[in-house]
N, C-alpha and C positions, 0 to 999 in steps of 0.2 A: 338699296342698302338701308339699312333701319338699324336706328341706334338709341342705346338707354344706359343708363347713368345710374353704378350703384356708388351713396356714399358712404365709406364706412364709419361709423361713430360708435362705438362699441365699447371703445378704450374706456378705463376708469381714470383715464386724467390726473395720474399721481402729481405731474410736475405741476400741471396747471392749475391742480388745486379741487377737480371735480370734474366729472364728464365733458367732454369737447360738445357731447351733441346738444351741452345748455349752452353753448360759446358766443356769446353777444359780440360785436363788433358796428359801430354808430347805429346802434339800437335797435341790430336784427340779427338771429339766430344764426351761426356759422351756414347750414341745412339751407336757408332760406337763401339766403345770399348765392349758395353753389346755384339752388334750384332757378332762380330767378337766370342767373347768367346761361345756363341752359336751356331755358324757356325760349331764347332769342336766337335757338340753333335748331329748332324743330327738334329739342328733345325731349319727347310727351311724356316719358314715365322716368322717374326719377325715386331710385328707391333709397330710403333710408336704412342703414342697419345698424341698430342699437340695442344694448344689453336688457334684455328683457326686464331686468330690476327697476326700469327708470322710465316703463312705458307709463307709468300713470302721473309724474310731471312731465311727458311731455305735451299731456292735454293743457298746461299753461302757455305752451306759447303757439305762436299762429301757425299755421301747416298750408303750404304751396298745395294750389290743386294738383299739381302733377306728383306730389311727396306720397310714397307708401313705404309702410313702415315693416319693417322685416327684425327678428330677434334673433339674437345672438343668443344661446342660452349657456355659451359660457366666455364670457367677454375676457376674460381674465385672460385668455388664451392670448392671442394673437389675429393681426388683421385677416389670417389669411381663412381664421375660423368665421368671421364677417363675411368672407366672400362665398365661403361654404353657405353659408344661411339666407344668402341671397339668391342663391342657383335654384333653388327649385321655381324659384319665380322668374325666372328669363325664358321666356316663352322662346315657340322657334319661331315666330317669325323676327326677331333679332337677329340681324348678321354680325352685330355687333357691340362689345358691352366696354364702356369708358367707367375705370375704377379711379375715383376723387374720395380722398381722405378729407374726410371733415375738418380736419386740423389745418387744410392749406386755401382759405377761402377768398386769400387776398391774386389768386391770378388773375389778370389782366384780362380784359376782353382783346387786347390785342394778342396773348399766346393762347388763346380759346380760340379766336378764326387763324390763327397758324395749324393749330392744328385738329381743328376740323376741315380745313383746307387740304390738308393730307388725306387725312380718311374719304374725304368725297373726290380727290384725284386720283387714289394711287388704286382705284379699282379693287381687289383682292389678293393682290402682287406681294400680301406681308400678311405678317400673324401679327405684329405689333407696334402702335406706332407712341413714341414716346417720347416727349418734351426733354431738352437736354439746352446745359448754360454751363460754358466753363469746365466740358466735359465728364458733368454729371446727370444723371438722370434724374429728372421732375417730374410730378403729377400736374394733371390727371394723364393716364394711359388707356391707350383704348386697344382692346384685342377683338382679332376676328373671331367668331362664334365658335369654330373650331380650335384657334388657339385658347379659348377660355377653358374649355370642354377638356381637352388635352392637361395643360395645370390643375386642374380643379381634380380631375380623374388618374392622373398617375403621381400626385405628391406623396410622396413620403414622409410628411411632419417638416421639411425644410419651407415652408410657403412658397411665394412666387422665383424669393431668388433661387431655388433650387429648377423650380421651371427653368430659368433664363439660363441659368448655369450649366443644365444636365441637355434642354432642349435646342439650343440656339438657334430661338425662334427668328426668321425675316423680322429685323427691326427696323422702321424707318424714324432716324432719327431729326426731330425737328428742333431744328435751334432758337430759341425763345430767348425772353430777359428771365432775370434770376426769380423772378417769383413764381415760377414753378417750382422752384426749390426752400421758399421759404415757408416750414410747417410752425404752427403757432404753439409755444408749448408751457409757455407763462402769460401770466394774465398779463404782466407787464407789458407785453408787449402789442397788446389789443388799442388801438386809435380810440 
């Protein structure tokens, strides 16, 4: 099984004040922080996806060897137009793709080996396995190549929860602490 890492960063950042994918946190790029925690799970490609408008500051800050950068050519949209712009790049030999919102960079390496701990036990027995705290669902999520394939190809403009809703995909839910659930959305609240 083989797995790769899109983040999405796309958003224009109204609350925050300006794009997430410039999100500094003790003095590293939202991007970089995901990438680097993923670097220590054997996940070699890690794609960024960000509004085309903003590719040319992103040449100021440092870029992960494993970081490639994917455009969103209408960010305004919605995350799930992110995940469109990332698909032509998931090659097949991926069985599987973990989508991490750039806005959530504070998880825990402990709910990162929870659940990659799932996805390399539970074999292909689920289309999705997803972080949950308190009986809500967290990032990051990782879908079998078939379940990504299946959302991406029969949405109807409702994004993924119209997948979860209309498809109900095999979920294995893993139980984490709450920072899968905590997405960053003011600068206030960057350390």
């Amino acid at each position: 099984m083989k797995l790769c890492a899109i983040v999405t960063a796309a958003g224009q950042g109204k609350r925050y004040g300006g794009p997430k994918v410039f999100g500094i946190r003790d003095g590293a790029v939202f991007h970089e922080i995901i990438a680097d925690k993923l670097q220590s799970h054997d996940i070699d490609t890690v794609w960024v996806v960000s509004g085309e408008n903003i590719s040319n500051e992103l040449k100021k800050f440092p870029v992960h060897q494993s970081d490639i950068f994917a455009y969103n050519t209408n960010p305004s949209s919605d995350m799930f137009a992110s995940i469109l712009a990332a698909t032509q790049f998931v090659s097949a030999h991926y069985t599987h793709i973990m989508l991490w919102p750039v806005d959530f960079p504070d998880v825990t390496e402990e709910s990162i080996n929870k659940i990659i701990a799932s996805f390399t036990s539970e074999k292909n027995h689920y289309d999705v396995i997803k972080p949950f705290c308190d009986n809500k669902g967290g990032h990051p999520v990782i879908f079998s190549k078939r379940a990504f394939t299946l959302a991406v190809s029969t949405n109807s403009g409702g994004g993924l929860r119209d997948y979860f809703r209309n498809s109900r995909p095999i979920t294995i839910a893993v139980q984490t602490k709450s920072d899968v659930l905590r997405n960053i959305n003011f600068k206030t609240r960057e350390k």
